[in-house]
N, C-alpha and C positions, 0 to 999 in steps of 0.2 A: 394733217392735224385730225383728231379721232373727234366725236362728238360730243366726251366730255371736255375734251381740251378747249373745245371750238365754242360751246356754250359758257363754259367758266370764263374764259376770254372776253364773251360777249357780255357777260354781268360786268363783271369787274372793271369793263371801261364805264358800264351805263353807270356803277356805282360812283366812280371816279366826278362824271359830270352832273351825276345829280344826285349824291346824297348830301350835297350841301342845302340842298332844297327841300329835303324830307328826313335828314336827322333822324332815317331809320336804323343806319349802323353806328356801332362804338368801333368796332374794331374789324377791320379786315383782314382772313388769312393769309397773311403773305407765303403761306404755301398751297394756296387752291390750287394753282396752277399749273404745279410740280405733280400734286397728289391727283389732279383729272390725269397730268400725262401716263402717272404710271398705271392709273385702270383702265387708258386706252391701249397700252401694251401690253397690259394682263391679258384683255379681253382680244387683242391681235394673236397673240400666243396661244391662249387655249382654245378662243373659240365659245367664252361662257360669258354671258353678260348677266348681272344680280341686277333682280329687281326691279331697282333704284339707276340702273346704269342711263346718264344721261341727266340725270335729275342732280340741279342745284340747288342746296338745301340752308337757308339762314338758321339762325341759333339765337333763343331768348337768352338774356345774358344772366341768367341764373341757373344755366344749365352747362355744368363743367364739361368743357373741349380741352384735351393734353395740350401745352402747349400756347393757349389763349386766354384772351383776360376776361373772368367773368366776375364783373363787379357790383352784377345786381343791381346796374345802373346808380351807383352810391358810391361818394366822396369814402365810406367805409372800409369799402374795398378796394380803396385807386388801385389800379397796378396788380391787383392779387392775379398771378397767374396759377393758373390748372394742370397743376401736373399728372391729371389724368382724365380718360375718357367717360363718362355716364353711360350705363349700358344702353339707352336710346344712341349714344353717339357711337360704340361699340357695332350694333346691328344696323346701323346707316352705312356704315363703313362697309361691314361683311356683304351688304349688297352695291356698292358698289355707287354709295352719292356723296356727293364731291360738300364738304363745308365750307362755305364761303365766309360767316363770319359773325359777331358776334351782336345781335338788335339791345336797337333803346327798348324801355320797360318804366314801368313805374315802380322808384325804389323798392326793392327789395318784395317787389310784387304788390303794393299793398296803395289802392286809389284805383281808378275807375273812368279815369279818363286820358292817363299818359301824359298829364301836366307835374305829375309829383317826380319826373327822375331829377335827376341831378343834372343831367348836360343838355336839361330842354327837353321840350315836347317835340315830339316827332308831328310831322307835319302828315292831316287826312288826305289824300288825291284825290278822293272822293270830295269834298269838303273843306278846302283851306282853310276856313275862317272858323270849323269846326274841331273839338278832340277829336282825338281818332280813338277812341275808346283804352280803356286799359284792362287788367295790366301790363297784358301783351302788344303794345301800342304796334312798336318797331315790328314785331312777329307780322303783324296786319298790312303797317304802311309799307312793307318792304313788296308783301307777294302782289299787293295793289295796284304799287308800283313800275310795277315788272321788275324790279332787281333782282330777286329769283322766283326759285319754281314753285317753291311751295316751304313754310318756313315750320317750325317746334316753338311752342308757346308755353303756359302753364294756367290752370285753370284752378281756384280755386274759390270763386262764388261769382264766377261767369268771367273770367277774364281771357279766354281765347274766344268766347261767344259774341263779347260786347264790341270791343274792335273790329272781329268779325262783322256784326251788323253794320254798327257806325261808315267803313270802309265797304260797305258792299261785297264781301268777299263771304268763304265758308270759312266757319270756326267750330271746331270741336274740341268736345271735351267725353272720353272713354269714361266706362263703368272704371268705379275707384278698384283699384288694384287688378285692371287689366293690363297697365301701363307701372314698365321698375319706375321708381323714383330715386332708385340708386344715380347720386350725383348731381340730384336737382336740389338745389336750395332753396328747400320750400318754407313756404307761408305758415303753412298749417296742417300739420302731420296726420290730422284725420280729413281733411278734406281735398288737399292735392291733388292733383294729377297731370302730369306731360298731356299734352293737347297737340292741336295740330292745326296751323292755318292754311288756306288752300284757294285756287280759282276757282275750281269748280267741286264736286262730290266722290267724281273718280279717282281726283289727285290725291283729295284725301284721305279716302280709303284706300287707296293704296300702300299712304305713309306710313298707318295707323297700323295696319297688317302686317306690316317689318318689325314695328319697333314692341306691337305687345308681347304679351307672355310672361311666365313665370322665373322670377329672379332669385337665385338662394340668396342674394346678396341684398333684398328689401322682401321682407318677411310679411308686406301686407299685398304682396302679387298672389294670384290666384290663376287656379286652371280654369273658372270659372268662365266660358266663353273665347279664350286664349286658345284653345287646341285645336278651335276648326278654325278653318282661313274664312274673310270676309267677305262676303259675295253681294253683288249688287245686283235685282232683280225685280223685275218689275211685279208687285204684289196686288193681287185681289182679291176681293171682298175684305179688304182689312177695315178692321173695328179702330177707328180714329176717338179719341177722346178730347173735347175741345174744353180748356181749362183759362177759366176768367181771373184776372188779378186785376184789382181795386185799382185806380188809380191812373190805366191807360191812358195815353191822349187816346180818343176817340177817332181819329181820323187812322193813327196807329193800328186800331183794332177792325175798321175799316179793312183795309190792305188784308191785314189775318183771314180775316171772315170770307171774303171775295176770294184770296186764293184756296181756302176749305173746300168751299160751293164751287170751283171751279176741279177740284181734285175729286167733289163728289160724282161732280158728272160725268164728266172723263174717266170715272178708273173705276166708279162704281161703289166707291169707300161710303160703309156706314159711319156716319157721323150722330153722337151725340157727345151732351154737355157733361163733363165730367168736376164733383166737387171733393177738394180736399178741403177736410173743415179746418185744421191747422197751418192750411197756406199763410195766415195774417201773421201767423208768430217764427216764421222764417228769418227773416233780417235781425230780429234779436237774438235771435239765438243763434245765429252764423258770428254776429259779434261779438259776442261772450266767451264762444269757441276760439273764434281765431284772433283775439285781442290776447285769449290764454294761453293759447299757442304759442304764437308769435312771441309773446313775453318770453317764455321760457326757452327758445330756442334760438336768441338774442343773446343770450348768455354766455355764449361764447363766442361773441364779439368785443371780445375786454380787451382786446390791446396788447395782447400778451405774444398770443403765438402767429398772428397774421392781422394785418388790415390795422385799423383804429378804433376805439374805444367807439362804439357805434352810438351812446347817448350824446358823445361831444361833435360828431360828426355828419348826424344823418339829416334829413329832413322834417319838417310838423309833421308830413301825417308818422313818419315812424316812430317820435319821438311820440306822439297823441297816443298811440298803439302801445307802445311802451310802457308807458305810465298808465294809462286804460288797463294793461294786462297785470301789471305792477299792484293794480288796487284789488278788482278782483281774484288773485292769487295767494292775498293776505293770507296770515296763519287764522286770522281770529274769525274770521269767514267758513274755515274750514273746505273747503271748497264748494261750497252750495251753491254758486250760481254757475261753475263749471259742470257739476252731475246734473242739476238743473236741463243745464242747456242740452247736455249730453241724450237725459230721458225724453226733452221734446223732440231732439235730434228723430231716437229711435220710433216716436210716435209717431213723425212725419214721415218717416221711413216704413213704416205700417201700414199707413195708410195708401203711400203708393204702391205699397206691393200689393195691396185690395185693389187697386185701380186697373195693374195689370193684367190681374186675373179676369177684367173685362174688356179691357183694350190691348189695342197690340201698340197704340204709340199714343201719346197726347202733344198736343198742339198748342202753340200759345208764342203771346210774341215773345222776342229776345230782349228788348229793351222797353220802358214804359214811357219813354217819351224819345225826341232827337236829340241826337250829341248838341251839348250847350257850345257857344262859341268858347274860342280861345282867352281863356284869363276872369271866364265869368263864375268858373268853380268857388274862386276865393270869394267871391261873393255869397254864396249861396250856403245857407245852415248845413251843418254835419250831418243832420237827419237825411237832409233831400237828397243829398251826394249818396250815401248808405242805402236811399232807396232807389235809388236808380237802380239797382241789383235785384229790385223784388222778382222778377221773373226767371234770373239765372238762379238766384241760389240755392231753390229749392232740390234743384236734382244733384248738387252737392251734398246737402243734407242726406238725401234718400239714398246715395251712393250710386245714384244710376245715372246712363249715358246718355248726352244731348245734345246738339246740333243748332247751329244757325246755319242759313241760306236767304239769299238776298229774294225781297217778297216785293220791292216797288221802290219808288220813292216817290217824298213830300216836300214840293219845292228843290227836285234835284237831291236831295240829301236822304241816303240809304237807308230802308227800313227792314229789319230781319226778320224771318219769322222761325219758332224755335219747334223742335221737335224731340222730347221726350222718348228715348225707350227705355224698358227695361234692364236690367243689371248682370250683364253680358248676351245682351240682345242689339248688337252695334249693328250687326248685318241687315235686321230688319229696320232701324232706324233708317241707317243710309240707302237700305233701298228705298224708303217713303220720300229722301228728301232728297233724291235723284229724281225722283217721277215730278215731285214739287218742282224740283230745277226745270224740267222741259218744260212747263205748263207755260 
């Protein structure tokens, strides 16, 4: 037995006995198996192992695999199967890692803690009694888990970052159009992006390095950063910028602070404090965007050519999104609060690119407070839930690449700490947050 046969073998029973316990998959390949044996004979034969050889890889379930069911975790699309591959699933393939199968998600991407799918919350290992952050819940509790090696999420106002933190694991999210989006069924057409969850900073840079690059087939890819391979190295005298948002739990900012001062001394990094003066107007205008979004691209979920009429079918928050997108969209609006959002988009996106020209990364936590317990969401106002994203959704906004890595915990439960770079500066990000990892 080859070694991807032998490690697919070994998921797939661990998945058998304990994804009843973590409701991190919807659906299993019942041809991993088959597909490890023949890239063990490929690689018997030539002599050439991709990549990825050896590497067992989960699948957020909004992200098309030929063949498997991706339902966006949503009654909408029970049963909709994928008659084809996503080019992230394409270049998984070409190097040679095995797809085991398809993760829980919060419908249709859209929540922030992994309570909004339709087959249940996936259970934190980090945290039982806690979310496991969303939207990529499953993406997080699978790699956390151990059920695989390293899983594909989707990011689009911190949702490979947030679970990332919650679960103690690494979550990233690339410069916008470093990464196709051909075949992801995304959220929100300006802000997406394929993501990547991970154990450590090496796994993940590794994965992120297969699957970028330029796609003719999604027009918002770019060679921007995509042409050189991503390198992990240890950097000095780097200019760190350290970026405060309103609202931290303070014991939160704590943990941040102590691992800065502790990277300052070690590695020699100048640190100062760095201000965006339109950080406060982030979260509304991420939701104006992606309520507008989202509406429009709902629209062909009628019922007609696949799935069910996705108003009669889905869940509150899709349905809240729906009708949120519905209002702002109006004719008689003109579109003013989507250009609106669109011009504060570019202003914050300005302003970070001022920032960059004095830092080489900024720092700041991943989440502003701990994942609430399991079922206390429904309690809690629209507002609070919305802002729990204050610190991810900015570098959505700016288009640029950012990173979570586990910085301590409070009470045993995960606390991330985030890191900022520039807009096809991945390399330098993840070297910062590889040296972070040792400390």
């Amino acid at each position: 037995m080859g070694l991807a046969e032998e490690k697919t073998k070994k998921y797939l029973d661990k998945i058998k006995k304990e994804n009843g316990k973590y409701n991190a998959f919807l659906h299993v390949n019942d041809n991993a198996l088959e597909d490890a044996r023949k890239i063990d004979e490929k690689v018997k034969k030539t002599s050439k192992k991709g990549r990825l050889y050896g590497q067992v890889i989960g699948v957020k379930s909004n992200i098309n695999v030929k063949g498997m069911i991706c339902n966006c975790a949503s009654k909408v699309l029970d049963n909709y199967v994928s008659g084809y591959d996503a080019t992230v699933i394409e270049k998984i393939r070409a190097e040679d890692g095995v797809i085991i199968g398809m993760l829980n998600m919060d419908e249709f991407a859209l929540g922030g803690s992994g309570e909004n799918s339709a087959f249940g919350c996936a259970v934190n290992p980090a945290a039982p009694d806690r979310v496991p952050g969303g939207t990529s819940s499953g993406s997080a509790v699978a790699v956390a888990a151990g059920l695989c090696d390293i899983s594909l999420g989707s990011d689009t106002g911190g949702s490979c970052r947030n679970p990332g933190s919650h679960c103690g694991i690494v979550g990233i999210k690339p410069s916008y159009g470093l990464v196709s989006r051909y075949g992801l069924i995304d959220s929100s057409m300006s802000l997406d992006q394929v993501g990547v969850l991970a154990k450590n900073v090496e796994d993940g840079a590794l994965l992120l390095d297969v699957i970028k690059g330029k796609d003719e087939r999604d027009t918002t890819t770019t060679t921007e950063g995509s042409r050189s391979p991503i390198l992990l190295q240890d950097l000095k005298k780097l200019k760190v910028g350290v970026l405060r948002i309103k609202d931290v739990d303070k014991k939160i900012q704590k943990i941040i602070d102590s691992k800065v001062d502790e990277a300052k001394k070690k590695f020699g990094w100048e640190v100062k404090e760095v201000d965006i003066e339109k950080i406060d107007l982030a979260v509304e205008t991420y939701y104006i965007l992606q309520y507008s979004e989202f509406f429009s691209a709902t629209r062909r979920f009628d019922g007609r050519r696949y799935g069910h009429k996705i108003e009669e079918y889905c869940g509150k928050e899709v349905l809240r999104r729906i009708l949120g997108g519905s209002e702002i969209t109006k004719a008689e609006h003109a579109g003013d609060y989507y250009k609106k959002a669109l011009a504060v988009k570019d202003l914050i996106k300005e302003e970070f690119e001022s920032a960059f020209s004095k830092f080489d990364v900024i720092i700041l936590p991943t989440c502003p407070g701990l994942p609430w317990k399991v079922g206390q969401g429904d309690k809690m106002k629209v507002e609070e839930v919305y802002a729990f994203d204050a610190c991810t959704i900015p570098a959505n906004l700016a288009g640029i690449c950012a990173i979570s890595v586990p910085a301590g915990k409070i009470d045993d439960i995960p606390v991330g700490l985030q890191i900022y770079g520039g807009n096809g500066q991945e390399s330098r990000m993840l070297s910062a947050a590889r040296m972070i990892e040792k400390l």
